[in-house]
Jmol script that loads the backbone (N, CA, C; Angstrom):
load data "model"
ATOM      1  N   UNK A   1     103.154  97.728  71.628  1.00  0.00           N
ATOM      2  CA  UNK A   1     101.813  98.148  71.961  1.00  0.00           C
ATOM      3  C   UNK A   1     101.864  99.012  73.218  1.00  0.00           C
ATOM      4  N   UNK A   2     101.861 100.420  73.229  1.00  0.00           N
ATOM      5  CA  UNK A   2     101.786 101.532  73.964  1.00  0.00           C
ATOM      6  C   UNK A   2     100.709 101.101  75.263  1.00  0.00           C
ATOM      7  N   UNK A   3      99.558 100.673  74.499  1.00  0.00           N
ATOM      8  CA  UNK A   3      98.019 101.139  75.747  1.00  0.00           C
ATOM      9  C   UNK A   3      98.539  99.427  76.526  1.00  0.00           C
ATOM     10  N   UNK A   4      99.309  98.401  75.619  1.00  0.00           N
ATOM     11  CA  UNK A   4      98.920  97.040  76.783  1.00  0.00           C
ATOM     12  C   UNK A   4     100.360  97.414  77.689  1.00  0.00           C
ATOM     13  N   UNK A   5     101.382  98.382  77.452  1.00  0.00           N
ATOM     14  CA  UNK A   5     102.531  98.107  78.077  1.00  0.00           C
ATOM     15  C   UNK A   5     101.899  99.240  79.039  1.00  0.00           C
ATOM     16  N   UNK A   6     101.140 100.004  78.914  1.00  0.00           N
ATOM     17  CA  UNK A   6     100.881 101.310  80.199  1.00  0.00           C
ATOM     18  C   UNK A   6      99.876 100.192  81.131  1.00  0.00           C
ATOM     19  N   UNK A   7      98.782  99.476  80.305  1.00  0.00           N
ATOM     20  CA  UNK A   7      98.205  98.684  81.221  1.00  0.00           C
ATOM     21  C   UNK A   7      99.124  97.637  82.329  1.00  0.00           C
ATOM     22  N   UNK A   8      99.966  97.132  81.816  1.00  0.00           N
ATOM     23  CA  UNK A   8     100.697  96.394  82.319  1.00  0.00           C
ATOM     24  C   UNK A   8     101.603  97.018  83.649  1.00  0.00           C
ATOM     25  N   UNK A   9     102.050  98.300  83.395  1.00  0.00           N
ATOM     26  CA  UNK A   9     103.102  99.129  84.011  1.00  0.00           C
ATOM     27  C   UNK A   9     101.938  99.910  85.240  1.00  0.00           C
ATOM     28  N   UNK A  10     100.741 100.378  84.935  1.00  0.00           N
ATOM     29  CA  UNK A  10      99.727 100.631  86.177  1.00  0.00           C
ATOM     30  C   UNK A  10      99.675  99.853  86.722  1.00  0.00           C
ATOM     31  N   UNK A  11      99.268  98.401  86.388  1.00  0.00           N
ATOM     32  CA  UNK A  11      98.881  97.280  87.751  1.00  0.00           C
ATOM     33  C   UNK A  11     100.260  97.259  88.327  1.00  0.00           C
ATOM     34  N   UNK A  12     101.320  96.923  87.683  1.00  0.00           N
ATOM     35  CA  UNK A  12     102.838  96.782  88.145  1.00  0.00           C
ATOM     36  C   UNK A  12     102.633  97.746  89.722  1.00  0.00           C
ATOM     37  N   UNK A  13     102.237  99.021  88.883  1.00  0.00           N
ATOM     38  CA  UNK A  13     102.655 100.214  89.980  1.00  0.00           C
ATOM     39  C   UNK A  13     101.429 100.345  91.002  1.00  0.00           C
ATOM     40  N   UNK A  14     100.576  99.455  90.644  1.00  0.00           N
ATOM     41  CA  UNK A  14      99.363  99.444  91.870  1.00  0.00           C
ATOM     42  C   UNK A  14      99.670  98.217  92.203  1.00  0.00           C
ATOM     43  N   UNK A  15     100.262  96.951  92.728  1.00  0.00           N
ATOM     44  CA  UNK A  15     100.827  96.482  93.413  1.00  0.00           C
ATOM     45  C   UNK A  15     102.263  96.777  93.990  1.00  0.00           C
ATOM     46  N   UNK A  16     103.120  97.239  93.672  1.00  0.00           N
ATOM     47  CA  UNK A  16     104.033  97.497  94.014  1.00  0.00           C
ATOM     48  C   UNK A  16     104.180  99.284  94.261  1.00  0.00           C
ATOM     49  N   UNK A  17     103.408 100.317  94.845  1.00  0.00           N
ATOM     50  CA  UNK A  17     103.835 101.656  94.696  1.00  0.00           C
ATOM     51  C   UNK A  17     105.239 102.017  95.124  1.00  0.00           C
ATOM     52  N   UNK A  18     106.258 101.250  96.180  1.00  0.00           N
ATOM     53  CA  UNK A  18     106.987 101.926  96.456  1.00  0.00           C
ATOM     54  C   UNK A  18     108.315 101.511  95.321  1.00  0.00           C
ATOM     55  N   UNK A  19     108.196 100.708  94.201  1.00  0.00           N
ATOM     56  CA  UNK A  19     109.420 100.480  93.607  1.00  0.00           C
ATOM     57  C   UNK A  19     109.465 101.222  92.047  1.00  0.00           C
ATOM     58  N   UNK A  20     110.410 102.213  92.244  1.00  0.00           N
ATOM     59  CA  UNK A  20     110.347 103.085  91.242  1.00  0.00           C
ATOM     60  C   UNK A  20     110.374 102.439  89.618  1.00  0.00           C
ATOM     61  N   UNK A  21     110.597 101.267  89.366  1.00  0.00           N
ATOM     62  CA  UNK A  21     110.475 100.775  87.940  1.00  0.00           C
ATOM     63  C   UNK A  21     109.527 100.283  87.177  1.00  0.00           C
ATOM     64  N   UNK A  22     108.296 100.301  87.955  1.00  0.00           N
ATOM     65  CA  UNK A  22     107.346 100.858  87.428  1.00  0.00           C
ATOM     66  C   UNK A  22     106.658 101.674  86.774  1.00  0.00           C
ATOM     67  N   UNK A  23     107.198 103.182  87.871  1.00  0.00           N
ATOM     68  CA  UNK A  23     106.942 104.164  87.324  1.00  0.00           C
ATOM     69  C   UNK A  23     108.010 104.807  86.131  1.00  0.00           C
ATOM     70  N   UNK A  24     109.024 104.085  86.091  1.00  0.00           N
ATOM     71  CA  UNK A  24     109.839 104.508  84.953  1.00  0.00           C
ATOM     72  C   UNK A  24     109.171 104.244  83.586  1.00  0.00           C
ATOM     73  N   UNK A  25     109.036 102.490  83.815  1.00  0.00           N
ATOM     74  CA  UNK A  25     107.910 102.294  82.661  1.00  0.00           C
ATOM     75  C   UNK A  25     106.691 102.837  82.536  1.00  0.00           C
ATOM     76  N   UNK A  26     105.962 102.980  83.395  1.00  0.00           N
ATOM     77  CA  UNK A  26     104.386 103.608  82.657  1.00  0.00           C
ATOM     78  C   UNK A  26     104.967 105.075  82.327  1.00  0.00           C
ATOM     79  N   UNK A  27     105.835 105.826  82.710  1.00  0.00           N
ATOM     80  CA  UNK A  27     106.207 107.374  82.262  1.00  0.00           C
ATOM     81  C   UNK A  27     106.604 106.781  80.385  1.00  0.00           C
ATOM     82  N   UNK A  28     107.534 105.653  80.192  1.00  0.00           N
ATOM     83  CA  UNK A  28     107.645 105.925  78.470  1.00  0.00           C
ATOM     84  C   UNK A  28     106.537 105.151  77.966  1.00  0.00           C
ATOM     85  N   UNK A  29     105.550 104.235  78.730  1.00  0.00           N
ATOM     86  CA  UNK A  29     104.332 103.783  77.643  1.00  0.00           C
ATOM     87  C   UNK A  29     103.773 105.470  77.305  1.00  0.00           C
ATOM     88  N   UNK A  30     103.245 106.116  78.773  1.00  0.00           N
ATOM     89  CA  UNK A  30     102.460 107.258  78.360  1.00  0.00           C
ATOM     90  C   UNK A  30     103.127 107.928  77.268  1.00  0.00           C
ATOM     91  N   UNK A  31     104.325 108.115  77.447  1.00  0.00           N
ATOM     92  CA  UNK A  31     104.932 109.210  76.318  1.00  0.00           C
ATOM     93  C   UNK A  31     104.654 108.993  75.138  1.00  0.00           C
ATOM     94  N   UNK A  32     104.781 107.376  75.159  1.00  0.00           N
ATOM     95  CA  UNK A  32     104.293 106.616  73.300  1.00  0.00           C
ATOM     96  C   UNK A  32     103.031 106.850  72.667  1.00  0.00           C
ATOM     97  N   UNK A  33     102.574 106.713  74.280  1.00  0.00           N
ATOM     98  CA  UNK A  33     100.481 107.438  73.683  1.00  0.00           C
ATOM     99  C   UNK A  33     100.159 108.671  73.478  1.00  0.00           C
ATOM    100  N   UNK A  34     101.352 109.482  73.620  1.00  0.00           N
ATOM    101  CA  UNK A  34     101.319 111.275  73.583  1.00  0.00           C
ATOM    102  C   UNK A  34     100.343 111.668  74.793  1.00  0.00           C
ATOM    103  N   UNK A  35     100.375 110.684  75.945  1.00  0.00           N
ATOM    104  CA  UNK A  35      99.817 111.377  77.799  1.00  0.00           C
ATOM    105  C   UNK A  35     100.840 111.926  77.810  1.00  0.00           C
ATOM    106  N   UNK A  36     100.945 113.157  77.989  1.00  0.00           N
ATOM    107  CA  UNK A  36     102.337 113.848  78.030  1.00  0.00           C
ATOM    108  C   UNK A  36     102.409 114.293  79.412  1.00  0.00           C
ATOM    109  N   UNK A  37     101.418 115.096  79.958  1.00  0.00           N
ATOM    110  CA  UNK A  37     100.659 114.807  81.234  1.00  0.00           C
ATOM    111  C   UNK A  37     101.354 113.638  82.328  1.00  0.00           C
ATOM    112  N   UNK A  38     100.683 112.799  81.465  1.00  0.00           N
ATOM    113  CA  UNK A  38     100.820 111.247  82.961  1.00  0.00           C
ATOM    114  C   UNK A  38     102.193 110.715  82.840  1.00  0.00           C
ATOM    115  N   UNK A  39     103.000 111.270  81.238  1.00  0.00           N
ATOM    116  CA  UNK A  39     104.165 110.625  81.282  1.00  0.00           C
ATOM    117  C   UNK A  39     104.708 111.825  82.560  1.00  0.00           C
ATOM    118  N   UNK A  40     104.988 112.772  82.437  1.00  0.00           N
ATOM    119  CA  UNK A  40     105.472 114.147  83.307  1.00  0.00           C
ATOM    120  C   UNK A  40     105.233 113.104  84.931  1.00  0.00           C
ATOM    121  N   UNK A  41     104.333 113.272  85.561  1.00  0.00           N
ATOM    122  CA  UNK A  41     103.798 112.519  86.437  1.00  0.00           C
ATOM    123  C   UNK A  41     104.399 111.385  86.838  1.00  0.00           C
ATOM    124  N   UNK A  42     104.491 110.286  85.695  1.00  0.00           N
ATOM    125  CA  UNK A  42     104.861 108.717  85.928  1.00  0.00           C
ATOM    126  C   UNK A  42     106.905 109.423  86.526  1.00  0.00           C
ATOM    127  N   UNK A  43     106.862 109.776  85.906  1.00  0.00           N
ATOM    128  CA  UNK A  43     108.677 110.053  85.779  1.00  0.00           C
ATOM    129  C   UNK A  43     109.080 110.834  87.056  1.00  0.00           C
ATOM    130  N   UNK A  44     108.208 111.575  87.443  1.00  0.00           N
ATOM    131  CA  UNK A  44     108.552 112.604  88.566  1.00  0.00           C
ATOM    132  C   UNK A  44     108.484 111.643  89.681  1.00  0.00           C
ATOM    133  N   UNK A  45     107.714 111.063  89.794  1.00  0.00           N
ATOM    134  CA  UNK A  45     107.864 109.333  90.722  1.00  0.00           C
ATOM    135  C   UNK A  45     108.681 108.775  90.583  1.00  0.00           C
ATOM    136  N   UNK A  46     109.433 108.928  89.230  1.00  0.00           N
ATOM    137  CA  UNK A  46     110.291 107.887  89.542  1.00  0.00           C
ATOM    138  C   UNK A  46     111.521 108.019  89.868  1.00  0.00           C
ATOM    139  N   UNK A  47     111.689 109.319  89.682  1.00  0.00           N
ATOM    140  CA  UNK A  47     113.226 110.225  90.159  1.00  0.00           C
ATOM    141  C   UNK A  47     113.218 109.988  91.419  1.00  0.00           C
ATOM    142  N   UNK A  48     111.602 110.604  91.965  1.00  0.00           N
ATOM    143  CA  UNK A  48     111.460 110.473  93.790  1.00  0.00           C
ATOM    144  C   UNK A  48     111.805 109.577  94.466  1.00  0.00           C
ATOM    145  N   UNK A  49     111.414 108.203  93.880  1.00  0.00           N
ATOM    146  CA  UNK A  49     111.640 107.072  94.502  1.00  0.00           C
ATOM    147  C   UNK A  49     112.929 106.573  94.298  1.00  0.00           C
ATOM    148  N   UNK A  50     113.502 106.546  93.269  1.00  0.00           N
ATOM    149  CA  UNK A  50     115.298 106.526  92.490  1.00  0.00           C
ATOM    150  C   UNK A  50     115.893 107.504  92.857  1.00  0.00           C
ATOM    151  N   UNK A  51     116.502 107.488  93.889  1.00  0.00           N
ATOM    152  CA  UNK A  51     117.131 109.208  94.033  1.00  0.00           C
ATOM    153  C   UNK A  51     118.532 108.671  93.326  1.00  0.00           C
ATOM    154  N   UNK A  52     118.739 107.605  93.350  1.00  0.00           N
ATOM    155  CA  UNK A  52     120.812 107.394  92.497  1.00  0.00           C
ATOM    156  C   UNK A  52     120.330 106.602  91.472  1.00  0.00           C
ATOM    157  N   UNK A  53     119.230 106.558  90.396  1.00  0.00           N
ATOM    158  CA  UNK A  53     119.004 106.196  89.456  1.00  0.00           C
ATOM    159  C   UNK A  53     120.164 106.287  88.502  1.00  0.00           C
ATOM    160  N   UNK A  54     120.795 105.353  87.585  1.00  0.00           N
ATOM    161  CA  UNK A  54     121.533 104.847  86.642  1.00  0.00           C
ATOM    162  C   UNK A  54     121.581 105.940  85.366  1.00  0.00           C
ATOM    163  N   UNK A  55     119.827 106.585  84.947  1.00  0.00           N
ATOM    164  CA  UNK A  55     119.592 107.064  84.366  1.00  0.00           C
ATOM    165  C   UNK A  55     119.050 108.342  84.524  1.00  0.00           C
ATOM    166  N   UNK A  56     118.925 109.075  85.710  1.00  0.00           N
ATOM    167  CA  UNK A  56     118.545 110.035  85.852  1.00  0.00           C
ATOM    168  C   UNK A  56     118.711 111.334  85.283  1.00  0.00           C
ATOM    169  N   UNK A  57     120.134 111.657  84.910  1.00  0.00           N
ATOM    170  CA  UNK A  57     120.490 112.682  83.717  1.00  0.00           C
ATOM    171  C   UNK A  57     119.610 112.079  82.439  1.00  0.00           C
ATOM    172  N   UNK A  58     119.826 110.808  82.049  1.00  0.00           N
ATOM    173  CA  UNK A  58     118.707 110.868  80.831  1.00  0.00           C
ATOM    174  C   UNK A  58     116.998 111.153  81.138  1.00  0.00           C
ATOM    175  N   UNK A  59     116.524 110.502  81.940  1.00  0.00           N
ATOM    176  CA  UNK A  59     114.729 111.094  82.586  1.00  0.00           C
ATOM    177  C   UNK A  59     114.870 112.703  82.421  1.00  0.00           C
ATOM    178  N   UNK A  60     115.621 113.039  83.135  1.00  0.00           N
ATOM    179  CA  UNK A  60     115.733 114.682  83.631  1.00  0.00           C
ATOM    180  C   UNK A  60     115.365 115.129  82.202  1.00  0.00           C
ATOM    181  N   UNK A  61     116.255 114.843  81.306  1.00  0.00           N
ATOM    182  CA  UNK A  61     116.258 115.680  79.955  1.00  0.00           C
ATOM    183  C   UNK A  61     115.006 115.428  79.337  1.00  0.00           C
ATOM    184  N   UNK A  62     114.468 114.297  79.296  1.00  0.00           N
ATOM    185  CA  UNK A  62     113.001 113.751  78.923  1.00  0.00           C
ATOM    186  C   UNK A  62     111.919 114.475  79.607  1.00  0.00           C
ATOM    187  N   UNK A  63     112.291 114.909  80.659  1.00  0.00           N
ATOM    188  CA  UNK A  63     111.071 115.419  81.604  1.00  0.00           C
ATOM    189  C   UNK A  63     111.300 116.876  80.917  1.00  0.00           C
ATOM    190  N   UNK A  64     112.396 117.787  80.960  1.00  0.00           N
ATOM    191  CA  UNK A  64     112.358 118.913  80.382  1.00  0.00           C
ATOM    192  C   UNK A  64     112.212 119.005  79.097  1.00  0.00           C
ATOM    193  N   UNK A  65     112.057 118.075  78.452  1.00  0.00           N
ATOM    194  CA  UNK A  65     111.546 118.076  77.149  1.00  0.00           C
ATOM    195  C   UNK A  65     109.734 117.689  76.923  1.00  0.00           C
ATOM    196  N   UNK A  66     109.830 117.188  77.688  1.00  0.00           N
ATOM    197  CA  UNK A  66     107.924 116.897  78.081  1.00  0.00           C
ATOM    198  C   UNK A  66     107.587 117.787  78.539  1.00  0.00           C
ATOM    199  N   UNK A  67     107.829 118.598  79.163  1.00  0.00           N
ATOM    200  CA  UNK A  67     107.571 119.604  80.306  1.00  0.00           C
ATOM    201  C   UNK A  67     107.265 120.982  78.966  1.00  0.00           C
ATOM    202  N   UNK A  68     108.413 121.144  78.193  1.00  0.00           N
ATOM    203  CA  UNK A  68     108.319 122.012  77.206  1.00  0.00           C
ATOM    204  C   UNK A  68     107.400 121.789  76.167  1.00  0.00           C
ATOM    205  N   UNK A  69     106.844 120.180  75.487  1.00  0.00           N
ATOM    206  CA  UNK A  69     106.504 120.436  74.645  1.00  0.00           C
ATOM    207  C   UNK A  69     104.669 120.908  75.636  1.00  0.00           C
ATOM    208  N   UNK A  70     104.642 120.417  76.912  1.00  0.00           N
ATOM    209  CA  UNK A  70     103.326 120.670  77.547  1.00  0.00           C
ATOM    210  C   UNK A  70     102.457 121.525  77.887  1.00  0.00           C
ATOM    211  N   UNK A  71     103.398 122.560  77.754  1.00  0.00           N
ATOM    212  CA  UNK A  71     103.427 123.856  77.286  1.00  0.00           C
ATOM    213  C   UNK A  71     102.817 124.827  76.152  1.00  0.00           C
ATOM    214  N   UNK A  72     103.277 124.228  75.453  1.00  0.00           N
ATOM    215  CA  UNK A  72     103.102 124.474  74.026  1.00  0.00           C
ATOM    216  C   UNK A  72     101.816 124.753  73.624  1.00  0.00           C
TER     217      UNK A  72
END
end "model"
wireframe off; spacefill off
backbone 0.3
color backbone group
């Protein structure tokens, strides 16, 4: 369930703003809801806050792929 895991992943990230795994999660609920927008957004937070993220070559490619289809 896309809308209860973004609900879940906002409060996460409105109690906690400074811990980036939050914003990792609400960036792929949004993506699931096609916010392509807030996913772009959620993710760019979360690089910021993750600067030696585990996964960051994978986000990166997700973001330039969000970024492109946002475009569109």
């Amino acid at each position: 369930n896309a809308a209860g895991a973004a609900a879940a992943y906002e409060e996460a990230v409105r109690l906690a703003p400074s811990d980036p795994g939050g914003y990792r999660g609400l960036g792929l609920a949004y993506e699931k809801q096609g916010r392509i927008n807030d996913a772009i957004a959620a993710l760019v937070s979360y690089l910021k806050l993750s600067r030696h993220a585990h996964d960051r070559e994978v986000i990166t490619r997700r973001l330039q792929r969000l970024t492109h289809q946002s475009s569109n």
